[in-house]
BAPAVEX-210750 format. One record per residue (C-alpha): y, x, z. Coordinates in steps of 0.1 Angstrom, whole numbers, plus 5000, padded with zeros to 4 digits. Each point is the difference from the previous one (the first is absolute). Last residue first. Layout:
N
YXZ/...
//
This chain:
421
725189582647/497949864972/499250224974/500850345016/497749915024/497449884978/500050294983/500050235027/496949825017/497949984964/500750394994/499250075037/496649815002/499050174962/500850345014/497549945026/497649854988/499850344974/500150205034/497049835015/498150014969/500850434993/499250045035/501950095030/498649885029/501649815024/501250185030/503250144990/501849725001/501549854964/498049715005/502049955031/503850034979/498949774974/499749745034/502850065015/501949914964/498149684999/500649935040/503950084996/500249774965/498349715019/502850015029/502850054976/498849644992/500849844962/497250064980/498449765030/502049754993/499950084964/499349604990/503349904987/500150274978/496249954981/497150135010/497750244978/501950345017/498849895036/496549974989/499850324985/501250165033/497949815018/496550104982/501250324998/500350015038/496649855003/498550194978/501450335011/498749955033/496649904999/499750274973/500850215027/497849885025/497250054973/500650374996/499750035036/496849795004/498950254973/500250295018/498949855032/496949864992/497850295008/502150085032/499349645009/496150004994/499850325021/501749845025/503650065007/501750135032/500450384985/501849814972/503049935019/501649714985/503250174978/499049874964/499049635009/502349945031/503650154976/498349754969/499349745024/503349995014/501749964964/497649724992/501049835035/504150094993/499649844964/498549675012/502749995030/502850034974/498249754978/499649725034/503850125009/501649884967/497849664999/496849954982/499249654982/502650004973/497749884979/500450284972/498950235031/496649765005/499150084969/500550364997/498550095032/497049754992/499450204969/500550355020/497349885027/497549954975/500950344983/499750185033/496549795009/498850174972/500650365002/498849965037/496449874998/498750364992/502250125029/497649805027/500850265027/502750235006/500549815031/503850034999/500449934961/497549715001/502349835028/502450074979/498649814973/499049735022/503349985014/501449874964/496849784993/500949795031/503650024996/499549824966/497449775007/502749925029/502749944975/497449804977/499649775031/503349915002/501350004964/497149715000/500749775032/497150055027/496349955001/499050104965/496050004997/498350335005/497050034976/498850305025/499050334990/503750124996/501049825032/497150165018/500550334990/503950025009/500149885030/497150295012/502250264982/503149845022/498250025030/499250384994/503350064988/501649875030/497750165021/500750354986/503549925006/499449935034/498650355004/503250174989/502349775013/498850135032/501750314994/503449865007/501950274978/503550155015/501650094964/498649694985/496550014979/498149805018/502149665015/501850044970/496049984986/499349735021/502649804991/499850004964/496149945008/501249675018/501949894974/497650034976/496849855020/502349705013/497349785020/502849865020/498850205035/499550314977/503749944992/500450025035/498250285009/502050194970/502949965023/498350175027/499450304976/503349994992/501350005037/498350335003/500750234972/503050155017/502350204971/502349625001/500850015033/503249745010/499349844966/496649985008/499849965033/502349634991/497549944972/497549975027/501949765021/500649754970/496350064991/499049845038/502449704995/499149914962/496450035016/498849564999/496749955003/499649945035/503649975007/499549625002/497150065026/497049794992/498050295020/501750255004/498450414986/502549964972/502750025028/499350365002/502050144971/503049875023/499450255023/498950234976/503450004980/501650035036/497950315002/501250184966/503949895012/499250185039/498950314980/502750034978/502049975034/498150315015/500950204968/503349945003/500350125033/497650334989/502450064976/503549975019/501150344993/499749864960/498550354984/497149774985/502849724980/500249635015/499649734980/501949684996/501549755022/498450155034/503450125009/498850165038/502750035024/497350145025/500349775030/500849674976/497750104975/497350075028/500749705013/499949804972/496750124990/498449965032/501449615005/498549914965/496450205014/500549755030/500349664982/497550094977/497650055035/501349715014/498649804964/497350154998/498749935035/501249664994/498149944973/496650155016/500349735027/500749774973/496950054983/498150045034/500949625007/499149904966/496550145003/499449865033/501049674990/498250004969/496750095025/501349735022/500349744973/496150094986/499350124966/497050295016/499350204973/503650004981/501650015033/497950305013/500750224971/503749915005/499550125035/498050304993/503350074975/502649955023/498350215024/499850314978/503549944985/501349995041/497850305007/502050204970/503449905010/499850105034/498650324989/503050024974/502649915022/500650165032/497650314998/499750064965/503949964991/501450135031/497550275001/501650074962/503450035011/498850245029/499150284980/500950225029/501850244984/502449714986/499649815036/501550295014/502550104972/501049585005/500550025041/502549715003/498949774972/496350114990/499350055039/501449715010/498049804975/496950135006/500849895037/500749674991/496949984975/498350085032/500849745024/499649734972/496350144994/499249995040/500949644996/498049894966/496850185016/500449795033/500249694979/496750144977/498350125032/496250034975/498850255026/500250294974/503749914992/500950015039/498250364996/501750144970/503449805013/500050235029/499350324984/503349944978/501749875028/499050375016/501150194971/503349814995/500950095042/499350344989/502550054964/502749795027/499750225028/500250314971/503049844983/502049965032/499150345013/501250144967/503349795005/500450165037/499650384982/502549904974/
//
């Protein structure tokens, strides 16, 4: 014990001082001597996470890995790829094209070794620790923290290949199947982390996907193990959206794609408005309105057979999310103008969410047999019945409204279950 502690200590020293030496080789713009010294040390990291892990646990040295191998690398080489693309478009000469491919592929490969050596972690640390990482792992696992780490490793390998965006003509550039297949992977491994969600919701912010992105950023949110800074890029997703969603309406927009298309997006637009509304607590008088716009298009576009199972499922999670983000936000954080707003903000959110449960429910019962696919799904009926059980939380208020809404929601469920299943 006392020769391995002598082990891990050299090697906790010898990672100090690389460290120290790549901050001055950075400094002096060394960028092969940099890439060396790095290699050295993300083979000592590694030691110490494989043969020394409590060490490298206390130590936090997962995350100097990350920061000190990778991400700093990866952060000067998206900084010079884009003064170089900057210089190609102002200077359109064959060396400056040159240059910029050259640095392209230079970045590629960097990604591409360093993908190759986050897979190579994970296996050995399965292999080592007899990990199953086919499905999730419970809190009293003894192997927690080991699990943990590889959860980690999945949410990075997302990144990794998150970062091809930044290539120029790369065929990856806008391509992320790989990157979400990794963070669904820490997801079913972890699903109480919040992380990998909020990195999926990056993506759909990548496609311009406001809905699916907020659905992402509130798992991201409101998961047992929160990623906090969900929180403030939800605020900017609202913010951008509220901007969208002013100039279309004061524009004469012409149609620029196929029509169910574009009246899906009108629809998603309108539909994170209104909880953008809800969040802010601002612009409530505008509300009322936009929730019966956004109702008609529901209904039409339903009877098209536009949404699919996990779309709805993913509508009703968001408007049950916002309900538990509207009534429990901390209102010692709030303005003035948000505590003034709040009461009714919260009535509003539920209205939000009885009409658009209503709304499906009625819908369901008007179509015929061969079209109850969604009637049909065990998988609806657990999301309905989760959802009578959160109004029923103790933190909405108890009015003589609220509970009348109430009993109406439940009579139409049960009868329509009964009726059909």
């Amino acid at each position: 014990m006392e020769a391995d502690s002598g082990v891990s200590k050299q090697l906790l020293q010898r990672a100090s001082q690389l460290e120290r030496e790549i901050h001055i080789a950075t400094k002096e713009k060394r960028h092969s001597q940099v890439a060396s010294l790095r290699t050295t040390l993300r083979s000592h990291y590694e030691q110490l996470i494989l043969s020394h892990y409590n060490v490298a646990v206390k130590q936090d040295i997962e995350l100097c890995l990350w920061q000190q191998c990778f991400y700093k690398a990866i952060q000067e080489y998206r900084e010079r790829v884009r003064r170089a693309a900057q210089a190609t478009a102002k200077n359109q000469t064959r060396s400056a094209k040159e240059e910029q491919q050259k640095l392209c592929r230079s970045f590629r490969g960097f990604l591409e070794s360093s993908t190759e050596f986050y897979h190579q972690l994970v296996q050995k640390l399965q292999t080592y620790y007899d990990l199953d990482l086919g499905h999730l792992f419970s809190s009293d696992d003894p192997l927690v923290q080991q699990y943990t780490s590889c959860h980690r490793c999945f949410v990075i390998l997302g990144d990794l290949a998150r970062y091809h965006r930044d290539l120029i003509n790369d065929p990856a550039q806008k391509n992320w199947a790989q990157a979400a297949v990794h963070y669904q992977k820490a997801i079913k491994l972890w699903p109480d982390n919040g992380h990998p969600h909020n990195q999926l919701a990056v993506l759909c912010a990548y496609k311009d996907d406001e809905f699916r992105t907020l659905y992402h950023y509130y798992r991201a949110l409101m998961s047992k193990i929160p990623f906090n800074t969900a929180r403030d890029n939800i605020n900017a997703l609202f913010e951008k959206n509220r901007s969208r969603f002013s100039g279309e309406t004061k524009s004469s927009r012409k149609e620029r794609m196929e029509p169910k298309k574009q009246k899906l997006m009108d629809f998603f637009m309108i539909f994170v408005r209104l909880h953008g509304i809800l969040v802010s607590r601002t612009s409530l008088n505008i509300f009322c309105s936009l929730l019966q716009n956004a109702s008609e298009l529901f209904g039409k576009l339903f009877l098209e057979d536009i949404f699919s199972e996990i779309v709805l499922t993913q509508m009703m999670v968001v408007n049950i999310l916002t309900l538990t983000y509207v009534f429990e936000t901390d209102e010692t954080t709030k303005t003035y103008a948000h505590a003034a707003n709040s009461s009714e903000a919260k009535n509003l959110a539920v209205s939000l969410a009885l009409a658009f449960f209503n709304n499906l429910l009625g819908l369901c019962a008007e179509l015929d047999d061969t079209r109850l696919e969604y009637a049909d799904s065990s998988y609806s009926f657990s999301i309905l019945l989760h959802f009578s059980r959160v109004l029923s939380c103790s933190f909405f208020p108890k009015n003589h409204l609220y509970e009348i809404s109430l009993f109406l929601f439940r009579f139409r469920f049960w009868l329509f279950f009964f009726l059909f299943f």
